[in-house]
C-alpha positions, 0 to 999 in steps of 0.5 A: 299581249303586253299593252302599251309600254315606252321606256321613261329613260333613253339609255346609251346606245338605245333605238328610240321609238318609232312613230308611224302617224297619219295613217288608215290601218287594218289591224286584223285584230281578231277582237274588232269587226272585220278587217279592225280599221282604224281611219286616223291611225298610227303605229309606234314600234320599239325594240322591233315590237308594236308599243301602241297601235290605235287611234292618233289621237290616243297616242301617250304624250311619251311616244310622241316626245321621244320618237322619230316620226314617220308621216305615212299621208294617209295610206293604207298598212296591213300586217305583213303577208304571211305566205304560209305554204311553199316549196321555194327551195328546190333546183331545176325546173318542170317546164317540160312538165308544163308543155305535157300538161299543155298537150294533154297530160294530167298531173296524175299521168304525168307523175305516174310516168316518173315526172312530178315531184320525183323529177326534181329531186335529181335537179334539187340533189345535185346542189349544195346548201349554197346552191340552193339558197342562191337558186330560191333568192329570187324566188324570195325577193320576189315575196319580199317585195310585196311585202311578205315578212314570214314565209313558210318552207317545206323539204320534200325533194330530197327524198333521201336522209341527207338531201331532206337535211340539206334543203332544211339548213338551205331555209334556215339560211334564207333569213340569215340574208334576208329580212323575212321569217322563215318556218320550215316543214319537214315534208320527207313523206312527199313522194316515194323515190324510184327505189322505194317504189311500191315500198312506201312502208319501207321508205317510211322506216328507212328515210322518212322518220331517221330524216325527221330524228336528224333533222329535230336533233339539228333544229331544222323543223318547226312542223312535220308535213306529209301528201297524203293521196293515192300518188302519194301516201295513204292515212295510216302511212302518214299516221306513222310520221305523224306519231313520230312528229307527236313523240318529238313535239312537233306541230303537223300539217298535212296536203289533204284531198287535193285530188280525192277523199281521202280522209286526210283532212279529218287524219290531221284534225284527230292529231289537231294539226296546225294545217290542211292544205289543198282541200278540193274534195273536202266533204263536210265532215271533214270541214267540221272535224278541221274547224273543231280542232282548230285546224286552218284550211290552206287553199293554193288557187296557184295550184288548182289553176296551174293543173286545170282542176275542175273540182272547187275546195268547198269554201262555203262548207268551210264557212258554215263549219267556222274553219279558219281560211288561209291562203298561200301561193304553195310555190314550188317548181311543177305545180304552182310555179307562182311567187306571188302572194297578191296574185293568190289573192286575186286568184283566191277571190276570182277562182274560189270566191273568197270575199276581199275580207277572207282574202287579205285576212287570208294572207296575214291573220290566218296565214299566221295562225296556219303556222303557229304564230299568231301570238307573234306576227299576222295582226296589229296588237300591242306587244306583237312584233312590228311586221307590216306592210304600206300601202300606195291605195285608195281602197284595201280592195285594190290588193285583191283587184289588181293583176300583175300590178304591186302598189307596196310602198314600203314595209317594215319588218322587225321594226325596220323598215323595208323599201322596195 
């Protein structure tokens, strides 16, 4: 990262720094112990880029001259949130869904029965890009409002060339009208629509790869996803898409033995994805073959929570292997209707046992590293961009404590500032 850096000169027209002092930070900074605090710190930002972060008495006598001065009275910031795996893009709903869960159903049964993912395709296909946009607004402003400044999203209820194309250009326009990061994820292989069914070779060849050519050719894709499962897609179908992603220098990423071994976790560490997500029934081979590629685990306790799932992901593996640990709130309409990404710390920590550490790291640090983009965003370094989140606590242990409560005071995003 470039070190600390203040123009001699304030040119016509040019933003002068911004001086955040006065303020206890975690840095996250993967060189520092734990959460990297800093108790009497500041933060200056120029260009919409962290020229200084450390200790306010450190601070060069150029900063303090010419900047504009922010007092943050001593609270907390931590680096934007990262939510790094959702499907907000979609119409409709599967409340209906949620009552048969409610009477019994299992997820398995129900998507069986022609619900799950298939059922909101008709819903999401019958709207046009400006519908969808308008539909994940809320959804959006919901994270925005808690201080998330990237959020990661997916296809996948298209299911067809035109409908997958569409949800993309949808994600790309959320941060034309919002001050948020928006990845997106090519997921064309997340269910086999009706008329492909028990052909998923021939949905593969037939939408799935012409979908990612188009949607690459556009510029629509950053990583490839796919479900690898018995209701979905096996190891060597989702091979195919991921070959292809490989050819066109794509990044992928993989929902993985959420509900059975598969295999699909060690699939995407031989292809050294950025991601595997879910992970219940991940066994320890599959831990180490994830943490010796680099691979970060995604756990979705909003997930595992809304269908009543027994089996744990095996996070005490995934530590003794030295995997990397993300979080996210895998929004989406049937499965993890949750847009909250302080709530997944809290469930994280109370489903999954996740220490208050790995929560917050969890939703910033490795959530960045989970979608490429550690280099940019996720901690407080020199050089990066100025994402970050102020917080109204005395203790970092209240993000992860509290319930249904959001004491963000304000975040900044780009080296603009955010207020609720």
């Amino acid at each position: 990262m470039n070190g600390n850096k203040f123009s001699s000169e304030e040119g016509p027209g040019d933003v002068p720094p911004h001086l955040w002092r006065n303020a206890r930070l975690a840095t996250l900074d993967p060189q520092k112990r734990g959460l990297g605090i800093v108790d009497k710190g500041a933060i200056v930002t120029e260009g919409g880029r962290i020229r200084f972060v450390g200790p306010e008495a450190e601070l060069p006598v150029s900063a303090i001259e010419r900047a504009e001065i922010t007092d943050l009275e001593g609270r907390w910031v931590t680096p934007g949130l990262v939510d790094c795996h959702t499907h907000i893009v979609y119409g409709g709903n599967r409340a209906r869904e949620f009552e048969m869960r409610l009477e019994g159903a299992t997820y398995e049964e129900i998507a069986r029965a022609g619900g799950g993912i298939v059922s909101s395709v008709k819903a999401t296909n019958a709207l046009s890009v400006e519908g969808l946009v308008e539909a994940a607004l809320p959804r959006l402003d919901t994270l925005i409002c808690e201080g998330v400044t990237t959020i990661e999203v997916k296809s996948g209820y298209g299911l067809n060339v035109g409908g997958e194309l569409k949800m993309l250009r949808a994600a790309r326009q959320l941060e034309r009208v919002r001050p948020v990061r928006v990845v997106t994820s090519y997921l064309g292989a997340h269910a086999t629509p009706v008329e492909y069914k028990g052909r998923n070779g021939d949905y593969i060849t037939d939408v799935v790869i012409p979908g990612l050519e188009y949607a690459h050719a556009e510029g629509l894709v950053d990583a490839v996803d796919g479900f690898c499962e018995g209701i979905a897609f096996s190891t060597a179908e989702i091979a195919r898409v991921f070959d292809k992603a490989e050819a066109l220098g794509l990044p992928v990423k993989l929902h993985a033995e959420q509900l059975s071994n598969l295999g699909g976790a060690k699939l995407a560490a031989s292809y050294d994805a950025l991601s595997a997500d879910h992970l219940e029934y991940l066994d320890a081979e599959g831990a180490a073959a994830m943490a010796a590629a680099g691979t970060v685990a995604v756990l979705l306790p909003g997930a595992f929570y809304a269908i009543n799932e027994k089996q744990k992901p095996p996070v005490q593996a995934l530590r003794e292997a030295g995997t990397w640990i993300a979080i996210a709130t895998d929004c989406n309409p049937g499965t993890s209707p949750l847009t909250s990404l302080l709530l997944t710390m809290n469930m994280s920590a109370t489903l999954f046992g996740l220490t208050v550490e790995e929560c917050i790291a969890g939703a910033t640090r490795e959530g960045a590293r989970a979608l490429g983009l550690l280099d940019e965003t996720g901690t407080l370094e020199n050089g990066k961009c100025a994402d970050f989140a102020i917080w109204d606590v005395e203790s970092l242990a209240e993000l992860v404590y509290r319930i249904g409560f959001n004491p963000l005071h304000a975040h900044v995003f780009k080296g603009e500032r955010i207020d609720r």
